[in-house]
C-alpha positions in Angstrom: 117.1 127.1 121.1 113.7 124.9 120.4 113.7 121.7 119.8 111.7 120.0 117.5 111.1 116.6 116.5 109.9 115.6 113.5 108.0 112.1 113.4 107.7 110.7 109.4 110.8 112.3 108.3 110.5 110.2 104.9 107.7 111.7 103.9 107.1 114.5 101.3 106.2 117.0 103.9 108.8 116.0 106.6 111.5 116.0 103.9 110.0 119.8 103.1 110.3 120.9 106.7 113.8 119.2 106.7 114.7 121.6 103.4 113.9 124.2 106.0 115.9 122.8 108.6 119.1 125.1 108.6 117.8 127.6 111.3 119.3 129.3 114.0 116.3 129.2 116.5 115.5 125.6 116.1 116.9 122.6 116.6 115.6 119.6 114.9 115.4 116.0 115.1 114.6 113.8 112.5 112.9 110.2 112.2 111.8 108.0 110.1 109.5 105.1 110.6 112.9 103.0 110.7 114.2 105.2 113.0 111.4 105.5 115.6 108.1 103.9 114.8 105.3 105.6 116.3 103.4 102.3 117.1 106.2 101.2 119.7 105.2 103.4 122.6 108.4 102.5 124.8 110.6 103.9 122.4 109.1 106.9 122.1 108.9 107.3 125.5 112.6 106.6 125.6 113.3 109.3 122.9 111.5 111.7 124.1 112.8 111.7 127.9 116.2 111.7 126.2 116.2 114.5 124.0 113.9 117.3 126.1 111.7 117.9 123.3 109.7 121.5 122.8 107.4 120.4 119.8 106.3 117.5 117.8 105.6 117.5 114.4 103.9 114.4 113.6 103.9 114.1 109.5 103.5 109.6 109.9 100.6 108.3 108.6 99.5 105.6 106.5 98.4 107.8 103.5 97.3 104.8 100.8 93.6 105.6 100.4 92.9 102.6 98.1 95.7 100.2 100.6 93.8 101.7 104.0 90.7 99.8 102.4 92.0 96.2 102.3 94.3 96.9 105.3 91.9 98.6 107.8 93.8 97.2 111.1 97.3 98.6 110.2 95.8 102.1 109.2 94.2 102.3 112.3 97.2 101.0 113.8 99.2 104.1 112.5 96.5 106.8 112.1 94.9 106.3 115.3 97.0 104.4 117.8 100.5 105.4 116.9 98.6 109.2 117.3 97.0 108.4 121.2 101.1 107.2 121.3 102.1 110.7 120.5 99.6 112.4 122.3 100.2 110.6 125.5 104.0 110.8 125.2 103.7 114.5 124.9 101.3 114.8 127.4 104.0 113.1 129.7 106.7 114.9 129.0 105.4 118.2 127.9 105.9 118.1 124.4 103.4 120.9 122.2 102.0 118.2 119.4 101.4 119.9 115.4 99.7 116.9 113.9 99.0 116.7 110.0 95.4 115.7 109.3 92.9 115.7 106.5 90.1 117.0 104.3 88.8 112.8 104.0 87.4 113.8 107.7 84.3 115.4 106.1 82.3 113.5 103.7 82.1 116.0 101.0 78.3 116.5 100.8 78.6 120.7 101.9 78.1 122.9 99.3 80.2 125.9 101.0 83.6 125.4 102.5 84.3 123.7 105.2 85.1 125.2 108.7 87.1 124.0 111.6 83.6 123.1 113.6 81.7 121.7 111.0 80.7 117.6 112.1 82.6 114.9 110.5 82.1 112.1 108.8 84.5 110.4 106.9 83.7 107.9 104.1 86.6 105.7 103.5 89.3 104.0 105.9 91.3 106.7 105.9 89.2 109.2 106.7 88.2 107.2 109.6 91.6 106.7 110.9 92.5 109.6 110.9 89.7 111.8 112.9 89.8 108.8 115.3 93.6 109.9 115.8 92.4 113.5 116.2 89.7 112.4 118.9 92.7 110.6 120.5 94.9 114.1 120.5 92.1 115.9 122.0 91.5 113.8 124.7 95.0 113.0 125.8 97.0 116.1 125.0 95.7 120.2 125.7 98.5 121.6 123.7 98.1 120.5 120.8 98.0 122.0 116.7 95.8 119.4 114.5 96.0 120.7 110.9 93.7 119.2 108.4 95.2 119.9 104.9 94.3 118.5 101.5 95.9 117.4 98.3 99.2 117.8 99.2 102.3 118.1 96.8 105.6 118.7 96.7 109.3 117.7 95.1 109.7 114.8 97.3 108.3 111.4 96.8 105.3 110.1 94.9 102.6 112.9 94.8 100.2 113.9 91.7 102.8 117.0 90.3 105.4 114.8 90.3 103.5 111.9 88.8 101.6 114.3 85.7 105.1 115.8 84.9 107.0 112.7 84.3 103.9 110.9 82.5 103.9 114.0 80.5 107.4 114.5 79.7 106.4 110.5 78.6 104.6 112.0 76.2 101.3 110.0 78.0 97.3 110.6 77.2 95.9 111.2 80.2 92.2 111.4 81.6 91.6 113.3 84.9 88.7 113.2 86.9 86.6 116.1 87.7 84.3 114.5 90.2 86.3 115.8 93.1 86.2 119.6 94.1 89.2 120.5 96.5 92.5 122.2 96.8 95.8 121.7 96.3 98.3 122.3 98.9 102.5 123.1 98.7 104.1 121.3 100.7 106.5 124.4 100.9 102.9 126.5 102.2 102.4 123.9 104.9 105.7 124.0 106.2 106.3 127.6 106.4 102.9 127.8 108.4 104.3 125.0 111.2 107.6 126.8 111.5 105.1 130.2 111.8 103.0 128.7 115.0 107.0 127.3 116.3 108.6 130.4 115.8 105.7 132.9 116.4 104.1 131.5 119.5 101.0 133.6 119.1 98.8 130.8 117.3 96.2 129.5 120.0 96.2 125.7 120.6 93.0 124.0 118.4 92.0 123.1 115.0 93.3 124.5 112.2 92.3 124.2 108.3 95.6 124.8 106.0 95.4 125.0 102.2 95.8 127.1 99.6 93.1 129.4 98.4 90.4 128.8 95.6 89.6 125.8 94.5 89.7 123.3 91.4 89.3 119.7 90.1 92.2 117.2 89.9 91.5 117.7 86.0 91.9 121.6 86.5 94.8 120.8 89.2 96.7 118.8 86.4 96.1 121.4 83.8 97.9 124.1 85.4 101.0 121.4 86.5 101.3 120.9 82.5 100.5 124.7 82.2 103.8 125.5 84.0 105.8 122.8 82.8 105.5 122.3 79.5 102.1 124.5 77.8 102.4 122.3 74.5 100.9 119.4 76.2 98.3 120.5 77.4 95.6 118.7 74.7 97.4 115.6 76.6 95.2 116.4 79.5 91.7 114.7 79.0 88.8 115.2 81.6 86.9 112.2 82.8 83.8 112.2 85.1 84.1 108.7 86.4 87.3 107.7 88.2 86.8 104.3 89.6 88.4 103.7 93.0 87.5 101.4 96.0 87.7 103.9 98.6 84.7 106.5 98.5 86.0 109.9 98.5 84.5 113.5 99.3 83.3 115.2 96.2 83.9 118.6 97.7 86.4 119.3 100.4 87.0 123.0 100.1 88.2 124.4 102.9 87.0 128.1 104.8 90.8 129.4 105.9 89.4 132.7 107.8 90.6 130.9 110.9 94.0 130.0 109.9 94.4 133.9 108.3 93.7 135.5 111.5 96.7 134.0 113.1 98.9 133.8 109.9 99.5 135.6 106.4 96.8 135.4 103.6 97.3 132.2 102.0 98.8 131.7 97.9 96.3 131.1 95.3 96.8 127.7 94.7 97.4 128.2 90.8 100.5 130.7 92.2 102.2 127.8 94.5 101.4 125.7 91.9 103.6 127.6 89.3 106.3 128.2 91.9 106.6 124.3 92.3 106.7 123.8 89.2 109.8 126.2 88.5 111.3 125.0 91.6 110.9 121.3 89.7 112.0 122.3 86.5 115.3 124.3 88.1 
């Protein structure tokens, strides 16, 4: 049986991947940041040398855009560090790392999506921190799955599907930007493609891009949540060109999936995953 630990367990997308959990081929281990924080190196090490590990799904991350602005040293701290702590600790004991990146490594200025070997250049905090804890993977650790995702959603936690349903079922007026071209991603998708390169062992070690395909605006992206949910609302849904935020973000971070497709399935539309969460929500 393999088996898996799963670093960020509270998350959205580690408490997806724990929905999935009840297989017979795997065997998984679950932590939270309260249970094993990825900045204490010693206790990782002590983990890991315990358990015997085959893979490492690393889903912690400081993921506050606006808090990674005013509190730079911790998101370094958790992004970049506590991933060169994971990388190294694999390394050692022979642990395969899949580690959950992000479309805020590119700055947003392409015009045609991105690909896994376009240059980065990320433009706010957390951008930063996080392709500084991809450099750190890269050097420390061959075997190693980094997959950059974007806009990610789900039934667990705060995320922007959860948040538009209940300030709709509020009855709230909202405006939604649509300075920001990108694509929103299931959290369900996501997690079937990391059980796919566990299961599968065909996918090559490297850089992967993981979304759904086309593309939209958050304004577009919140129009088809309330399309789903609840059609009659949908004059509640206002678009708004300026969205004022303290961290910078890309304007376009579409990503180019060819690579990801070779190895895997054709990926959703993003309006179908969309309307599948939304049932799964409403059910």
């Amino acid at each position: 049986m393999t088996k898996v630990i799963v670093l960020g367990s509270n998350g959205q997308l580690g408490k997806t991947i724990k929905d999935f959990s009840d297989d017979d081929t795997i065997q998984f281990y679950f932590f939270s940041r309260s249970d094993l924080d990825i900045i204490d190196k010693n206790n990782l090490v002590k983990v890991f040398k315990e358990k015997s590990f085959d893979y490492c799904i690393n889903c912690a991350a400081f993921t506050n855009v606006e808090g990674a602005e005013t509190n730079v040293k911790d998101t370094f701290l958790i992004n970049a560090e506590g991933a060169k702590n994971i990388a190294e600790t694999c390394n050692s004991n022979n642990v395969k790392l899949i580690h959950v990146s992000t479309d805020y490594v590119f700055n947003g200025e392409k015009k045609s999506p991105y690909n896994v070997n376009d240059s980065t250049q990320p433009i706010n905090q957390y951008g930063k921190s996080k392709l500084q804890g991809e450099l750190y993977i890269q050097e420390f650790l061959k075997e190693h799955f980094i997959i950059r995702t974007s806009w990610l959603y789900s039934l667990h936690g705060k995320n922007f599907l959860k948040t538009i349903i209940g300030k709709i079922e509020g009855d709230a007026i909202l405006n939604i930007t649509t300075e920001e071209e990108g694509t929103p991603t299931s959290c369900i998708d996501l997690a079937e493609f990391i059980l796919h390169i566990i299961k599968t062992n065909i996918v090559p070690y490297g850089i992967y891009n993981f979304s759904a395909n086309g593309s939209t605006t958050w304004f577009g992206f919140a129009q088809e949540i309330v399309r789903n949910f609840n059609p009659q609302k949908l004059e509640n849904i206002l678009p708004s060109e300026k969205f004022k935020t303290l961290a910078k973000r890309p304007k376009y971070s579409v990503f180019d999936l060819s690579k990801t497709e070779k190895y895997y399935k054709p990926l959703n539309r993003w309006e179908k995953s969309v309307g599948i969460m939304v049932e799964d929500y409403k059910n």
